[in-house]
RODO-2510 file (C-alpha; in nm, 4 decimals, decimal comma):
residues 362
     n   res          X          Y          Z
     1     x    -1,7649    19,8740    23,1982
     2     x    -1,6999    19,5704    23,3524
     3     x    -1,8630    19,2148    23,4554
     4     x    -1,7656    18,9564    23,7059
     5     x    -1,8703    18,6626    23,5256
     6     x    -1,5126    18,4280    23,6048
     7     x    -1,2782    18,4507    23,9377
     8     x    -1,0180    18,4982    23,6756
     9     x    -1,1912    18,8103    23,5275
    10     x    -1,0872    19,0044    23,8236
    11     x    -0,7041    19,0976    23,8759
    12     x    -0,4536    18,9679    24,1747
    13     x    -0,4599    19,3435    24,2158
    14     x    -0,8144    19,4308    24,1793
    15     x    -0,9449    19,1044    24,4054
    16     x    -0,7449    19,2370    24,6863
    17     x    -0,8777    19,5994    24,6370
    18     x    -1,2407    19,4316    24,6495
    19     x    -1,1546    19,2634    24,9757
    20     x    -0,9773    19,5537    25,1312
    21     x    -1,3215    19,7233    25,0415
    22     x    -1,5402    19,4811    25,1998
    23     x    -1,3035    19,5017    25,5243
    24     x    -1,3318    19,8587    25,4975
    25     x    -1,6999    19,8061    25,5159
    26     x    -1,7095    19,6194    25,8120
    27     x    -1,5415    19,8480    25,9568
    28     x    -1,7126    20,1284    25,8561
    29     x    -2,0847    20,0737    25,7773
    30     x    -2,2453    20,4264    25,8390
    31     x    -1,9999    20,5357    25,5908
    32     x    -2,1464    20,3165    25,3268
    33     x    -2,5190    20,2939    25,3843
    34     x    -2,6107    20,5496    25,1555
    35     x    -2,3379    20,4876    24,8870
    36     x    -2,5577    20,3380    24,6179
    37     x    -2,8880    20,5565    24,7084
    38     x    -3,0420    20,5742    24,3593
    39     x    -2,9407    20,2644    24,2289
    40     x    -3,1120    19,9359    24,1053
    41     x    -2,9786    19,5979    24,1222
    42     x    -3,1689    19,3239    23,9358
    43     x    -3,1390    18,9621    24,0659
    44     x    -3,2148    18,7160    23,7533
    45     x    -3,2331    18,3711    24,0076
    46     x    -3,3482    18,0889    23,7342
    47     x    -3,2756    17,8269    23,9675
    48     x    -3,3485    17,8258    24,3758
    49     x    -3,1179    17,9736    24,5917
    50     x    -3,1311    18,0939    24,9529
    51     x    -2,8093    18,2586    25,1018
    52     x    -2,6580    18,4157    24,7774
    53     x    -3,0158    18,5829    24,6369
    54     x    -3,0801    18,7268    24,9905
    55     x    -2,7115    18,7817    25,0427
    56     x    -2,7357    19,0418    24,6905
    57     x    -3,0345    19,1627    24,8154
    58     x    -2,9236    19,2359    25,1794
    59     x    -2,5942    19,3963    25,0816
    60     x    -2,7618    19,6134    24,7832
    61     x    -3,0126    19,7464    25,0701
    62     x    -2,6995    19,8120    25,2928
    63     x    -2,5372    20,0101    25,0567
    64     x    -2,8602    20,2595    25,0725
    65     x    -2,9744    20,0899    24,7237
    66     x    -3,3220    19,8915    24,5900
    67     x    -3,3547    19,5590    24,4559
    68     x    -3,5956    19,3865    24,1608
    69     x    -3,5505    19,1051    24,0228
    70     x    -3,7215    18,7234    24,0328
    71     x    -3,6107    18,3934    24,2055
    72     x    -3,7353    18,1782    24,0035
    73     x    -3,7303    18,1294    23,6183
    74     x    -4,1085    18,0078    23,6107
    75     x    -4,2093    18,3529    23,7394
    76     x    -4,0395    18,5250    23,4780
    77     x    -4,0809    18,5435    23,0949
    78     x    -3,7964    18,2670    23,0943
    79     x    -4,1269    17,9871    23,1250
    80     x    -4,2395    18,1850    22,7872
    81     x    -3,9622    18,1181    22,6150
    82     x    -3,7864    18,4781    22,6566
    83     x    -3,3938    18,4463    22,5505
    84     x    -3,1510    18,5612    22,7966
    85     x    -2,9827    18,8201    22,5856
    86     x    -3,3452    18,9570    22,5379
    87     x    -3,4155    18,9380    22,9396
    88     x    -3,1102    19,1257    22,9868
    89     x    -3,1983    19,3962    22,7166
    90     x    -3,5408    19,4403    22,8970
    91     x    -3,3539    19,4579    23,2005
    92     x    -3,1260    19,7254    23,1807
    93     x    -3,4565    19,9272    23,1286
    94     x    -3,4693    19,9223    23,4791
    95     x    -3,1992    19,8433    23,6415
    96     x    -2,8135    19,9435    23,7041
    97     x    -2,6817    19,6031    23,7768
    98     x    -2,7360    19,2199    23,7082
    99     x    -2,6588    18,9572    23,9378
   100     x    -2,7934    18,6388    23,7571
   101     x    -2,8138    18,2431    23,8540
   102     x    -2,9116    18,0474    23,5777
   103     x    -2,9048    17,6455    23,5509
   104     x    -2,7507    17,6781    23,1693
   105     x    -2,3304    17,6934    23,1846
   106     x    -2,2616    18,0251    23,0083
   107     x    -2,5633    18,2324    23,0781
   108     x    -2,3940    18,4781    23,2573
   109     x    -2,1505    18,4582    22,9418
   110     x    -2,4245    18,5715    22,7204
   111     x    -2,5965    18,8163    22,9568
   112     x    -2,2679    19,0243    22,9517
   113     x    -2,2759    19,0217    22,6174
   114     x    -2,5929    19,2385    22,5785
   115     x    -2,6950    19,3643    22,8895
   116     x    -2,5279    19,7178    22,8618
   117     x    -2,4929    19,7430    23,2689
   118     x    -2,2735    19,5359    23,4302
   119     x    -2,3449    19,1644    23,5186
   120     x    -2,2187    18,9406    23,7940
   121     x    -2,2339    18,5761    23,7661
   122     x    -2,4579    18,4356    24,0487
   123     x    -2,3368    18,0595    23,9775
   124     x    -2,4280    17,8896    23,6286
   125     x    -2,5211    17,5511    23,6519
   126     x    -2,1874    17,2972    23,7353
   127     x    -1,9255    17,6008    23,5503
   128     x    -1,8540    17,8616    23,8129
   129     x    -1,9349    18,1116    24,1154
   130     x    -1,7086    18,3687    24,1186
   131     x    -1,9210    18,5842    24,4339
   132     x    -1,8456    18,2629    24,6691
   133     x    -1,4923    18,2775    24,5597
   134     x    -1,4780    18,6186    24,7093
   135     x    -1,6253    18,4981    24,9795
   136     x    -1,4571    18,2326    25,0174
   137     x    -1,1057    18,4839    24,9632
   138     x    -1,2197    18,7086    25,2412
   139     x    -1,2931    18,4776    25,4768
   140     x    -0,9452    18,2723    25,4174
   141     x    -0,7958    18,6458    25,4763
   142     x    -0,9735    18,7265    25,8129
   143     x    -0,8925    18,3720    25,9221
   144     x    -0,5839    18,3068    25,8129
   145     x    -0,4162    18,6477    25,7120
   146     x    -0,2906    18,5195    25,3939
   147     x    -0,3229    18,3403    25,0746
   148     x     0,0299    18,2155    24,9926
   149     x     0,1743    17,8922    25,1009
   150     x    -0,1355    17,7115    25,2494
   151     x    -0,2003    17,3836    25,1941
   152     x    -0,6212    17,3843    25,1243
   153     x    -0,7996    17,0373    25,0751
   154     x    -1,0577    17,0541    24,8716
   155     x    -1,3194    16,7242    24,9601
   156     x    -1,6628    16,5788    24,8110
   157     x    -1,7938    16,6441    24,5090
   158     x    -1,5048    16,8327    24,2906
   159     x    -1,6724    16,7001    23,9597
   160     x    -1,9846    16,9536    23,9670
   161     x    -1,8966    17,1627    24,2373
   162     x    -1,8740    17,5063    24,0356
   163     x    -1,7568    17,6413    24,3623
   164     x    -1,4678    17,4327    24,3875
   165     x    -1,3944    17,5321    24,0218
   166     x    -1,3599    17,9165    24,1313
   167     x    -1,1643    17,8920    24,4251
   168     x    -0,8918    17,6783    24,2643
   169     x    -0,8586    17,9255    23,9536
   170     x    -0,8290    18,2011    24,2279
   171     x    -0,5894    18,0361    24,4269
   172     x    -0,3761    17,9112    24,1579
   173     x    -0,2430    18,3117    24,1246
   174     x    -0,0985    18,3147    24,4522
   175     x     0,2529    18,1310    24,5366
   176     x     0,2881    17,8626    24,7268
   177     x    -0,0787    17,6881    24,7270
   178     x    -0,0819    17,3437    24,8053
   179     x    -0,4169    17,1743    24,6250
   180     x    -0,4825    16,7985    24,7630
   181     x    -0,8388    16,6737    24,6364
   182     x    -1,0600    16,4575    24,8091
   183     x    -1,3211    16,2685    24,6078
   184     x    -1,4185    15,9093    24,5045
   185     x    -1,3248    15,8592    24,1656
   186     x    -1,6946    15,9026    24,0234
   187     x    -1,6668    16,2746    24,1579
   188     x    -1,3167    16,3760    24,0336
   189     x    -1,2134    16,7427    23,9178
   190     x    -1,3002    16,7725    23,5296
   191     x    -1,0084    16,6606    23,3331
   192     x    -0,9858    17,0245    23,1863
   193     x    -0,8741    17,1653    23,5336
   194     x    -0,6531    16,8551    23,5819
   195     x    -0,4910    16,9786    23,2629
   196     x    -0,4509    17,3481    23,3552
   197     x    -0,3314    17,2652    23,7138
   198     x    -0,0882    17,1094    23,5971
   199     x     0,0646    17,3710    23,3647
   200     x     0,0652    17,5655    23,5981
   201     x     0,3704    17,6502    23,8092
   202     x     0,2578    17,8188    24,1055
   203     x     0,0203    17,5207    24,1973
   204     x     0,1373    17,1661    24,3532
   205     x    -0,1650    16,9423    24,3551
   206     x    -0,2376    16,5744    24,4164
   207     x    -0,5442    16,3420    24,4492
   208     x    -0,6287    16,0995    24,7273
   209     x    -0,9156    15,8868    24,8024
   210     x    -0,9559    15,9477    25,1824
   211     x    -0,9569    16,2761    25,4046
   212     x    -0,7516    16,1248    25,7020
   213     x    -0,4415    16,0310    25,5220
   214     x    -0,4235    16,4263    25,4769
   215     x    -0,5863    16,5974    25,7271
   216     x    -0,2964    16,7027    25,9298
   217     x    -0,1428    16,8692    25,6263
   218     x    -0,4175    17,0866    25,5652
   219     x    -0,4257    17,4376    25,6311
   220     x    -0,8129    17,4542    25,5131
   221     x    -1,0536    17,2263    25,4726
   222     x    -1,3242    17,2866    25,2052
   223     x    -1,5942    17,0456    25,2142
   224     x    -1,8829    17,0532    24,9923
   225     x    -2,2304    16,8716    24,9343
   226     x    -2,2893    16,5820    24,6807
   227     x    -2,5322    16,7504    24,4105
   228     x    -2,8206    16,5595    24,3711
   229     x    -2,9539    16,7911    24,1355
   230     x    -2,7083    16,7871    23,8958
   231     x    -2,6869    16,4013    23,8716
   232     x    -2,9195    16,2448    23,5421
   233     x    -2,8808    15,9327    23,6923
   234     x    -3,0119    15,8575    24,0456
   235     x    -2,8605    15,5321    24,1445
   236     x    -2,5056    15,6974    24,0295
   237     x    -2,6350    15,9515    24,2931
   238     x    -2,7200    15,7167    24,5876
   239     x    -2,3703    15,5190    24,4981
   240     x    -2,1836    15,8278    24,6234
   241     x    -2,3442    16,1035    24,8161
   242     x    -2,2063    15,9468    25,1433
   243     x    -1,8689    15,9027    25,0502
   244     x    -1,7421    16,1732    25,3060
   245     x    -1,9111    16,2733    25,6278
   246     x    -1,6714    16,4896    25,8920
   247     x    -1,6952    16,4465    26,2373
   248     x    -1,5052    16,5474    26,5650
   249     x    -1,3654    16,2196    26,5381
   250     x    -1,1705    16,3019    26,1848
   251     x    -1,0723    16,6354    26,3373
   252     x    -0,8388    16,5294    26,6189
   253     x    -0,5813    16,4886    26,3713
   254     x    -0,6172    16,8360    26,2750
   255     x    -0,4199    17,1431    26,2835
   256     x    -0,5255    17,3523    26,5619
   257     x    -0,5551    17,6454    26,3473
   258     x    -0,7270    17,4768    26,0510
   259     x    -1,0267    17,6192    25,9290
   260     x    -1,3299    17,4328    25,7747
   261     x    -1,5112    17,5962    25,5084
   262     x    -1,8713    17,5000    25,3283
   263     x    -2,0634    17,7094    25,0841
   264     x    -2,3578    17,5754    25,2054
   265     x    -2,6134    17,4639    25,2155
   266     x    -2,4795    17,1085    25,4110
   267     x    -2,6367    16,8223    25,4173
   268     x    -2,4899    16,5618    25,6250
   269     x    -2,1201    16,6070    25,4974
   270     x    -2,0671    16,7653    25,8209
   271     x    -2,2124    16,6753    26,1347
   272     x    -2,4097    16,8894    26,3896
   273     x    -2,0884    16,7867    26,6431
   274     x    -1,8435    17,0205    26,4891
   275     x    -2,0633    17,3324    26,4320
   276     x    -1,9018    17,4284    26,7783
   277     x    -1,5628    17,3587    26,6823
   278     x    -1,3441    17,7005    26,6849
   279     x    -1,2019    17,5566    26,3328
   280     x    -1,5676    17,5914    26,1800
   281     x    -1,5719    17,8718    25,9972
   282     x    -1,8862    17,8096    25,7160
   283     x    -2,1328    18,0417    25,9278
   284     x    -1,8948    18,3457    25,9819
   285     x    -1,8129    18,2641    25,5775
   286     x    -2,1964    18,3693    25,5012
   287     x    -2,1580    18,7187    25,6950
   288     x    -1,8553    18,7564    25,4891
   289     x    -2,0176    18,6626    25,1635
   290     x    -2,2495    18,9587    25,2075
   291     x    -1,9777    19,2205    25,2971
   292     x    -1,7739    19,1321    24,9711
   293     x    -2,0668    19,1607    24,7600
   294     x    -2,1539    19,4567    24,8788
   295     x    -1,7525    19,5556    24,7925
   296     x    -1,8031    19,4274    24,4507
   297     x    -2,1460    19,5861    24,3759
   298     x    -1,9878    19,8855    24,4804
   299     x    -1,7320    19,8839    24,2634
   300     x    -1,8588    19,7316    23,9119
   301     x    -2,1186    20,0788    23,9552
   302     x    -1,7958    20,3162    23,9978
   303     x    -1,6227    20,1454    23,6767
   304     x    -1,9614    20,2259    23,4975
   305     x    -1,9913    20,5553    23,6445
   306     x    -1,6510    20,6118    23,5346
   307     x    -1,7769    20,5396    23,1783
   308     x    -1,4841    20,2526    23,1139
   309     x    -1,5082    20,1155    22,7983
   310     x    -1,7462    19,8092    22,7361
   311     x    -1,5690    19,5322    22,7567
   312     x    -1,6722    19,1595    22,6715
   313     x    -1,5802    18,9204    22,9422
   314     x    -1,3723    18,7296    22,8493
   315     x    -1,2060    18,9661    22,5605
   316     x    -1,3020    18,7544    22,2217
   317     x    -0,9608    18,7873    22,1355
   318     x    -0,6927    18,5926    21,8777
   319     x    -0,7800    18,2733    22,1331
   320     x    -1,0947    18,2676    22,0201
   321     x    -1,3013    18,1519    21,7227
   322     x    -1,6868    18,1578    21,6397
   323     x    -1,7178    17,8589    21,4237
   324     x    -2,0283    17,6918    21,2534
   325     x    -1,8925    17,3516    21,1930
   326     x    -1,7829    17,2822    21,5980
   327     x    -2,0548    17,2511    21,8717
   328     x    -2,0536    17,1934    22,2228
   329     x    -2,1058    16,8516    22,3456
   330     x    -2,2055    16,9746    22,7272
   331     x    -2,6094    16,9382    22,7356
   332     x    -2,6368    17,1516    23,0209
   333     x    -2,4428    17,4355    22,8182
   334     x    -2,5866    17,7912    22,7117
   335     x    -2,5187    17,7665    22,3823
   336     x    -2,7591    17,3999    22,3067
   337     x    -3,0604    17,6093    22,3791
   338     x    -3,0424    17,9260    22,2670
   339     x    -2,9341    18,1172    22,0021
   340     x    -2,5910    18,2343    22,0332
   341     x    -2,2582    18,2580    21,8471
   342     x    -2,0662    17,8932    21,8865
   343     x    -1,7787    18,0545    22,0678
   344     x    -1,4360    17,8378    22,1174
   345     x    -1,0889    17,8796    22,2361
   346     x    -0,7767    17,6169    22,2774
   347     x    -0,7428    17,5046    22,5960
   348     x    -0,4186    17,4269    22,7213
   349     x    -0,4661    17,0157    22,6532
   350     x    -0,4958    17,1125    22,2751
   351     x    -0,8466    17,0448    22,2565
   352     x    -1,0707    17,3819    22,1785
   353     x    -1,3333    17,3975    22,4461
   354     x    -1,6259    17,6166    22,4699
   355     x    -1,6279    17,9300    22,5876
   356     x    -1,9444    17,9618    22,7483
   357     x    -1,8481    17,6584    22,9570
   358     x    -1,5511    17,5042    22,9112
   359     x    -1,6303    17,1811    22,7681
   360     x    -1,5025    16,9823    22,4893
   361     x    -1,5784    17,0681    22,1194
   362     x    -1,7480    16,7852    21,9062
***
C-alpha cells in the first residue's frame, strides 16, 4: 500500500505514469466513469478549502465512485478532542481512501501511519501539497511539453507557501531547471530548502528582489497569494501582502510563450487585466487539477488492490531516529499537540529536523 503524503514520495517514473493517466483520462472519460464503482473516498478538510475538496470530490464521482467525509474540523469529532490517528482508524471503517487537509504540519504524516487505506495529503498547514504539484506537473506538460531545462520563477510568498515547497522538490528531479525566487526578504524560502537546493546538482537557483529584472528569462511564472492566515502577527502581514501585484504592464517584457500559473485562490497578486492574456494559464490549471487526481485516486486503489505491502511514508529508515530528549520547535507542527512518536532525521545542513515537518530540532 501506498500514500501520497510528499511530491518526493512518488517516483520520476511513477509521476509521469500518473500524468500519462490523467491525459489518458481526458482523453478517454467514458472509459473511466465507472472505474472506481464501489469505492469510498473520505475527505478529512480541517481547515476551509474550495477548489481542492470539490476537486476530490468531483473526480472521485467521475471515476463512478462516492464520497464522505467533512470540511470542516468543527463538524467533526476533531472539536472533541478526537486524535488524528484515532479519526483515521474510525475512518477506514468506512472508507477506501483518505484525502486529508489539516492546519497541523505532519498530519497527513501521522494519518498514514494508522489509517490502513491509503492517504493523500490534501495540504498541511505551511509544509506541503503534493495534489497541486501534480497539478501543477500536468499542466506545465500540456503547456509546455516538458519539464527539463525551463527556467520557472517562483514569486510572492515562498516562506509559507507549501505549494511552492512541492513544486520545487518535484522539479529539482528533472535536468536542467532553472529556480529564480521572487520575494521580499520577510517572505524568503525556509533556510532548509535553501540548504537542499543547493546540494543539489540538477538545480541552478538564485534570489532577487523584483519580478522585472527577470521576467524575460522566465519560462513560467508562478505567482502566489500572501497568507494572511498563516501570519501571528498582523502588522508583519499588512507590511508585505502587496509587495507583488502583476499586470499587463509587467508582461510586455515577457516571453511570448510564458505561462502564468496560481494555485488559487488570488487575491490581488494578479489583476483582472491579464485573465485574458493567452499566457494565463491558472484557470485551465484547476480543470487539470481534477483530472490528475482522479489519475492518482485511481492508482493508490490498484496498489491496494494489488495487496502491496504497507509501507510508512517516508520509510523510518537508518535516517531516522525517535528520540525523547529532542522536540520540535515549529508550533504549528503535528507532533506539539498530539501524541505521537518525536520522529527526526539529519537534514542535509547537519541539523536533524523533524519529520513530520521539517523544522529544526530544539
Amino acid at each position: 500500500m501506498r500514500h501520497l503524503i510528499d511530491p518526493t514520495d512518488l517516483t520520476v517514473k511513477e509521476i509521469d505514469e500518473i500524468l500519462a493517466l490523467a491525459e489518458d483520462i481526458i482523453a478517454n472519460r467514458a472509459k473511466y466513469s465507472e472505474a472506481l464503482k464501489g469505492k469510498k473516498l473520505a475527505t478529512l478538510f480541517y481547515e476551509p478549502s474550495t477548489r481542492t475538496r470539490l476537486s476530490f470530490t468531483s473526480a472521485m464521482l467521475e471515476l463512478g465512485g462516492q464520497v464522505i467525509g467533512f470540511s470542516d474540523a468543527n463538524s467533526s469529532s476533531a472539536f472533541k478532542g478526537e486524535t488524528v490517528a484515532d479519526t483515521v482508524r474510525v475512518i477506514r471503517c468506512f472508507a477506501d481512501i483518505i484525502a486529508m487537509r489539516h492546519y497541523k504540519e505532519g498530519a497527513p504524516l501521522v494519518a498514514s501511519q494508522y489509517a490502513g487505506i491509503p492517504v493523500i495529503n490534501a495540504g498541511d498547514g505551511s509544509h506541503a501539497h503534493p495534489t497541486q504539484t501534480l497539478t501543477d506537473l500536468l499542466t506545465i506538460k500540456r503547456e509546455k511539453g516538458h519539464f527539463d531545462n525551463l527556467t520557472v520563477g517562483f514569486c510572492g510568498d515562498l516562506k509559507f507557501g507549501r505549494t511552492v515547497h512541492s513544486l520545487i522538490k518535484a522539479l529539482s528531479r528533472y535536468t536542467g531547471i532553472k529556480v529564480i525566487l521572487i520575494s521580499p526578504e520577510e517572505l524568503r524560502l525556509p533556510d532548509y530548502m535553501l540548504h537542499e537546493m543547493a546540494d543539489n546538482s540538477n538545480l541552478e537557483f538564485r534570489e532577487v528582489r523584483t519580478m522585472e529584472e527577470v521576467m524575460p528569462e522566465l519560462d513560467v511564472l508562478y505567482m502566489t497569494r500572501v497568507q494572511k492566515e498563516r501570519f501571528l502577527d498582523d502588522e508583519e502581514f499588512d507590511r508585505v501582502k502587496d509587495s507583488f501585484v502583476l499586470d499587463p504592464e509587467k508582461l510586455l517584457s515577457a516571453k511570448k510563450d510564458m505561462i502564468i500559473l496560481h494555485p488559487l485562490p488570488r487575491i490581488n497578486e494578479i489583476t483582472r487585466s491579464v485573465d485574458n492574456d493567452p499566457r494565463a494559464a491558472y484557470f485551465r490549471q484547476v480543470e487539470n487539477g481534477k483530472f490528475v487526481r482522479m489519475a492518482l485516486i485511481y492508482t493508490l486503489l490498484k496498489w491496494a488492490d494489488e495487496n502491496k505491502p504497507f509501507e510508512h511514508t517516508p520509510v523510518f529508515n537508518e535516517e531516522y531516529v525517535i528520540s525523547d530528549d529532542l522536540r520540535c520547535g515549529n508550533h504549528s507542527c503535528i507532533s506539539t499537540t498530539e501524541d505521537v512518536d518525536h520522529i527526526f532525521r539529519k537534514g542535509s545542513d547537519g541539523m536533524c529536523r523533524c519529520a513530520y515537518c521539517e523544522a529544526k530540532a530544539k
